[in-house]
Every structure is written in C-alpha cells, then in structure tokens.
C-alpha positions in Angstrom: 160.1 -90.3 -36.0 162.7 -92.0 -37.8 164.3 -95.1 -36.6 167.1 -94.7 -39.3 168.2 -91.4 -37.7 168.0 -92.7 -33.8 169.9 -95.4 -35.2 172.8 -92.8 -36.1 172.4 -91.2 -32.8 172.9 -94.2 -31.2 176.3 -95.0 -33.7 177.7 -91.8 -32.5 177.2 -92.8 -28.9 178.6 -96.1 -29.1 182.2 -94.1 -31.1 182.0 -91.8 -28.1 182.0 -93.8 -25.6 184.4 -96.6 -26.9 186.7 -94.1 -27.6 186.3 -91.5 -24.6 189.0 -92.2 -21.3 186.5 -90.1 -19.5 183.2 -92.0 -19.7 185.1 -95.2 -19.5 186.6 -94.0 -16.0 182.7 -92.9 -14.9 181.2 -96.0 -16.1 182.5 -99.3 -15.8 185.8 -98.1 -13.6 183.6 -96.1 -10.9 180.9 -98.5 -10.7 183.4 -101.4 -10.1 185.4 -100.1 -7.0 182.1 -98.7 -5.5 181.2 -102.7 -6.0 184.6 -103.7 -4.8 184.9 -101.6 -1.6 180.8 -101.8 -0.8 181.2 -105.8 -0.9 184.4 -105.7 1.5 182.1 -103.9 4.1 179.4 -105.6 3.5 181.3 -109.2 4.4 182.7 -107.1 7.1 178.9 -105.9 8.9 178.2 -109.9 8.2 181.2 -111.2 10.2 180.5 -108.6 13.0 176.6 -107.2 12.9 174.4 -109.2 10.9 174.1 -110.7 7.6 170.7 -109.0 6.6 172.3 -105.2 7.2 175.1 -106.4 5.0 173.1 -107.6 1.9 170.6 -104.2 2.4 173.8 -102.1 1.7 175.3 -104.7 -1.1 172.3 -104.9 -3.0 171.3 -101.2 -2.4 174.6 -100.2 -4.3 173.6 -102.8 -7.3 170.3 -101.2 -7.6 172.0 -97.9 -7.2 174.1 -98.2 -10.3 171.0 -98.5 -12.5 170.0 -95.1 -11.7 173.6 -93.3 -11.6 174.4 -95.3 -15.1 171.3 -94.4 -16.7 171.0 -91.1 -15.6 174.7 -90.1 -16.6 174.3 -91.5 -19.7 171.5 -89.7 -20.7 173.0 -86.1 -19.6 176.4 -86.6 -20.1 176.7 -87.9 -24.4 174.9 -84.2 -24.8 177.5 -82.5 -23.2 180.0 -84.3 -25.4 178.4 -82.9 -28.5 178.4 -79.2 -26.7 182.0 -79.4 -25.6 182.9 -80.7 -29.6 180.6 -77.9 -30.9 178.8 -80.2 -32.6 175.2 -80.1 -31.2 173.9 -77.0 -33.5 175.7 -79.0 -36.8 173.4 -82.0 -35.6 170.5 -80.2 -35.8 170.8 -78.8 -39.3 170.5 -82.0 -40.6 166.6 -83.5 -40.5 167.6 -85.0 -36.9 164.3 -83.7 -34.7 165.1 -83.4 -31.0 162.3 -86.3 -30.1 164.4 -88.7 -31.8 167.9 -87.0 -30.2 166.2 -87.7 -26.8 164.6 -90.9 -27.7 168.4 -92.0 -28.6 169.6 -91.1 -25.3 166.7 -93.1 -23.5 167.7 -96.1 -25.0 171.4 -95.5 -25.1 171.3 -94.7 -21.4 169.2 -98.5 -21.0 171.4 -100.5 -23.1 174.3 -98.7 -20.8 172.7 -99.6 -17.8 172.1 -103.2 -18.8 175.1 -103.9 -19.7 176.9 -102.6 -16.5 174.1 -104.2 -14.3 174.8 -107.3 -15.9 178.7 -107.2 -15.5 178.1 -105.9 -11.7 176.0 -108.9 -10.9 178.7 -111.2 -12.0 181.5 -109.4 -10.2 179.0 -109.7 -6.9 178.5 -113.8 -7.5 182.0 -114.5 -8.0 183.9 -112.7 -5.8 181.2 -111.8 -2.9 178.9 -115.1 -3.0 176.1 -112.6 -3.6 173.5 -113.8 -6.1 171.3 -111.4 -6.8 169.2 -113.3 -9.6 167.6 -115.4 -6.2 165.4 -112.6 -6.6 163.6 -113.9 -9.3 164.0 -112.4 -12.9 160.6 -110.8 -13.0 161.6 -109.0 -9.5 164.6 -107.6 -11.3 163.0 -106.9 -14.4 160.4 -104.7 -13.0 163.1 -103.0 -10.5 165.7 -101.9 -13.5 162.2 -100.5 -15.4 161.2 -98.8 -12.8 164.6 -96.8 -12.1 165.9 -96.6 -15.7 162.3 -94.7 -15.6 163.2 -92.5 -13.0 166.7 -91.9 -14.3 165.0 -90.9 -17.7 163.2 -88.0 -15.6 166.3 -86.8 -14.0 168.1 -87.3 -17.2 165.4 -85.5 -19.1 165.2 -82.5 -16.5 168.6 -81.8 -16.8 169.2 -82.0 -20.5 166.6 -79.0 -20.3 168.4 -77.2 -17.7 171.7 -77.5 -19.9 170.0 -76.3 -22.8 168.6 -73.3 -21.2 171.7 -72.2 -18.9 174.2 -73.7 -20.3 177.4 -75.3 -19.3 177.8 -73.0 -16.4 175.7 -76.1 -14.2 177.0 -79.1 -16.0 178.4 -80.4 -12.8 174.2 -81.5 -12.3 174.9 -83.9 -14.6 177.2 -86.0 -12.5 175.7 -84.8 -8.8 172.4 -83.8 -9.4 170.8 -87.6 -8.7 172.9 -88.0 -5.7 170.5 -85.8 -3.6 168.4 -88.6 -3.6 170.3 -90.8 -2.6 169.5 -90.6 1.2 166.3 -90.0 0.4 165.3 -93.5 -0.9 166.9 -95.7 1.3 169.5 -97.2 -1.0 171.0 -98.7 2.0 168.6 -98.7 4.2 164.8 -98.8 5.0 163.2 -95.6 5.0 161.7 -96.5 8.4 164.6 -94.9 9.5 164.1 -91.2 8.4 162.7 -88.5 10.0 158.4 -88.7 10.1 158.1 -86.2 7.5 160.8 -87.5 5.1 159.4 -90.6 5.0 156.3 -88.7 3.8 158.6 -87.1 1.1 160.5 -90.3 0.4 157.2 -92.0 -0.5 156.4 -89.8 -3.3 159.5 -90.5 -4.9 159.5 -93.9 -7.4 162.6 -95.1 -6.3 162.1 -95.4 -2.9 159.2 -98.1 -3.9 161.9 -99.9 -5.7 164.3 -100.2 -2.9 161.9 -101.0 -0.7 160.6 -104.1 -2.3 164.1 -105.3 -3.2 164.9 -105.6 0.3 161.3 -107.2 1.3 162.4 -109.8 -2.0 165.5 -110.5 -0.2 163.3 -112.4 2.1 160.7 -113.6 -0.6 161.1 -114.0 -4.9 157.6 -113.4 -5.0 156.6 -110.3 -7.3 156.1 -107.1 -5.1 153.5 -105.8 -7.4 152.1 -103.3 -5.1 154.8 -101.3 -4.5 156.2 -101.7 -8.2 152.5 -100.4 -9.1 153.1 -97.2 -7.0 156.5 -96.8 -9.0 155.3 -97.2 -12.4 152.2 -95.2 -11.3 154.9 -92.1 -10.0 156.9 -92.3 -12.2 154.6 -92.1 -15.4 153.4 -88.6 -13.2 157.2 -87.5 -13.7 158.0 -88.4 -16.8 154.9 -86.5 -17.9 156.2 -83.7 -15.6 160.2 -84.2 -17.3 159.1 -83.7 -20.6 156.7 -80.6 -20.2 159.6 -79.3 -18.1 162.3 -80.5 -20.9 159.8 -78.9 -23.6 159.8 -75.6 -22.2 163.2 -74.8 -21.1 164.5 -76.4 -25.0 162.0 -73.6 -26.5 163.4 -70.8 -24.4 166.7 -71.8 -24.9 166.0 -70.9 -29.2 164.2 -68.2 -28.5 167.0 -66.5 -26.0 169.7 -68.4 -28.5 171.0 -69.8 -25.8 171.3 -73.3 -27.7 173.0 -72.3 -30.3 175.4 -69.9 -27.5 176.3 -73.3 -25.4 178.5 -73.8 -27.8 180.8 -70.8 -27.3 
C-alpha cells in the first residue's frame, strides 16, 4: 500500500470534480434545494402540525445527505475513468486496486464532510435549525456510522460495474434510494409494517436515524444503538469487500474490465 499513489488518486478526483458541470450539479446543487425545499416544509408542519414532525423530516434529510454524498462519490469518480477510457491505462501503472478503492473511501468522506458541513450552515442561517445542539460526539459517531454504510453500497456497486458493465450504471445514482423508506429517514420506523421493522433493524442506518431523533430530545451519547451500527456494519463491510473481491476477479477473467471501456 502506498500512500504516495492514493495520494495521486485522490489529485485526480479533486481535477474531476472541480472541473466536472455534472458532479457539481449532483453534489452541492442537488443537496442544497433538497435542503431548501425540505426546510420550507418543515417550517410549514411546525406552523400547522407540530414542531417535533418538522425537525424528524429536517434533520432526516441532513443525515440523509451523508449517505447519498458518500455513496455517489465512491461509485460515480469510477465511472468517470470508464467513460474517459482511462481505467485500464490506470492500472498499467503500479496502482493496485486496494489503494484505487481505498482513494475512493476517503475521497467519498472528505466529500461528505465538506457538504455536511456547508448544509449545516445553510440549516442555521436560514431555517434556525442547529443541528450541532446534538452534541459533537452524537454527530461524530452518526456521520461514521453512515459514511460506513455508504462505503458498503459504494463498494458493492463498484463490483457490479466492474463485472457487468455500464449497462447498470444508473445503480450508481438510485441504487441507495431503496433504502430510503426503509430506515426511517423521516420518520420512526415504529411506523412500518411488523415485519419491516424486523428488516429495517438489521440495516445500520436505521440505528443511526433512530438515535438522531431520540438526541433531538437528549445530547447524551446513544451508545447502544451506535454499537448495533458499528457492530452491522463491520458485518457488511466484511460482506462488501468479499462481494467486491469476487465480481473484480471475474470481471479479468471474463475481460470484462478491460471491455467496459468499449
């Protein structure tokens, strides 16, 4: 493992991205109108239902962006070197595809940090919504936790993409939406179906959420259900990269990776 050659990878993400209309537009433009027009409904629930529903749905989308930045991130900057023909040409150089993947994980952090950090602003100023009364260590354990799960999804599809190709690169922008009313993003799970609720506890995110609503109420560290999290999502990362493994070693022995290209 080289740091001087994750480095690189991480200097080629940073020119794609300052210089890409497209990523801009999916990043900062898309997370700030669903901001914007989630904080206009959420001051509307408060002026006519309650003020509690309205900071569930505020501070789900916050939360939210984590895992969409994250996740995109990590799936999309392969796809860029795909569409430029330029992924096989990376891999003729000593580059080894743990440190490619590695460069993503952080890439898709710092991404996430940075847009997290900009949202939280934009929800102080303009909606009175602070979501640092949470206590830093609350928020520190929540972005962890779904950067985490992001890297799984993130990591699951990169394999996919490698072994099919760019015939299902739409999974890369839609795939981690399927969750979403899983989760309870907006809302406590309490309200699914018996069995999903079942099904929504064994997914890492749904922990998350649910303690960033009960610290709405309390600063307090929830460390029981962050534990779950980190304990779930450690069992799917391990599951992501076997997955990832497998379909990146088919894909060179069908020649599919080098055939994405085409």
């Amino acid at each position: 493992m080289s740091p001087r050659r994750v480095w690189a990878i991480l200097l080629q993400e940073a020119f794609i991205t300052r210089r890409s209309v497209e990523v801009l537009f999916d990043l900062p433009f898309f997370s700030f109108m669903s901001v914007l027009v989630f904080g206009f409904i959420s001051v509307f629930l408060t002026s006519l239902v309650s003020a509690t529903a309205a900071r569930y749905l505020f501070l789900g989308v916050l939360l939210w962006e984590i895992i969409r930045v994250a996740q995109y991130s990590m799936s999309i900057e392969a796809l860029w070197n795909v569409w430029s023909r330029n992924l096989s040409n990376m891999f003729i150089t000593p580059l080894t595809m743990p440190e490619y993947v590695l460069a993503q994980m952080i890439s898709s952090a710092i991404k996430a940090l940075i847009m997290f950090a900009a949202l939280s602003v934009m929800a102080v100023t303009v909606f009175s919504f602070n979501v640092y009364a949470m206590g830093l260590g609350n928020l520190a354990l929540f972005f962890l936790n779904l950067t985490f799960f992001a890297w799984s999804v993130g990591l699951a599809i990169l394999g996919v993409i490698f072994r099919l190709g760019t015939r299902i690169q739409a999974l890369a922008w839609g795939l981690v939406f399927l969750f979403q009313p899983l989760v309870g993003v907006y809302y406590p799970i309490n309200v699914l179906p018996d069995a999903l609720q079942v099904v929504a506890r064994l997914v890492p995110a749904t922990h998350v959420f649910e303690a960033a609503r009960a610290s709405l109420q309390s600063p307090a560290v929830q460390w029981r259900p962050m534990s779950i999290a980190f304990l779930e999502n450690a069992i799917y990362f391990g599951l992501a990269v076997v997955f990832f493994s497998f379909m990146y070693r088919r894909s060179q022995q069908t020649g599919q990776f080098a055939r994405n290209e085409e």
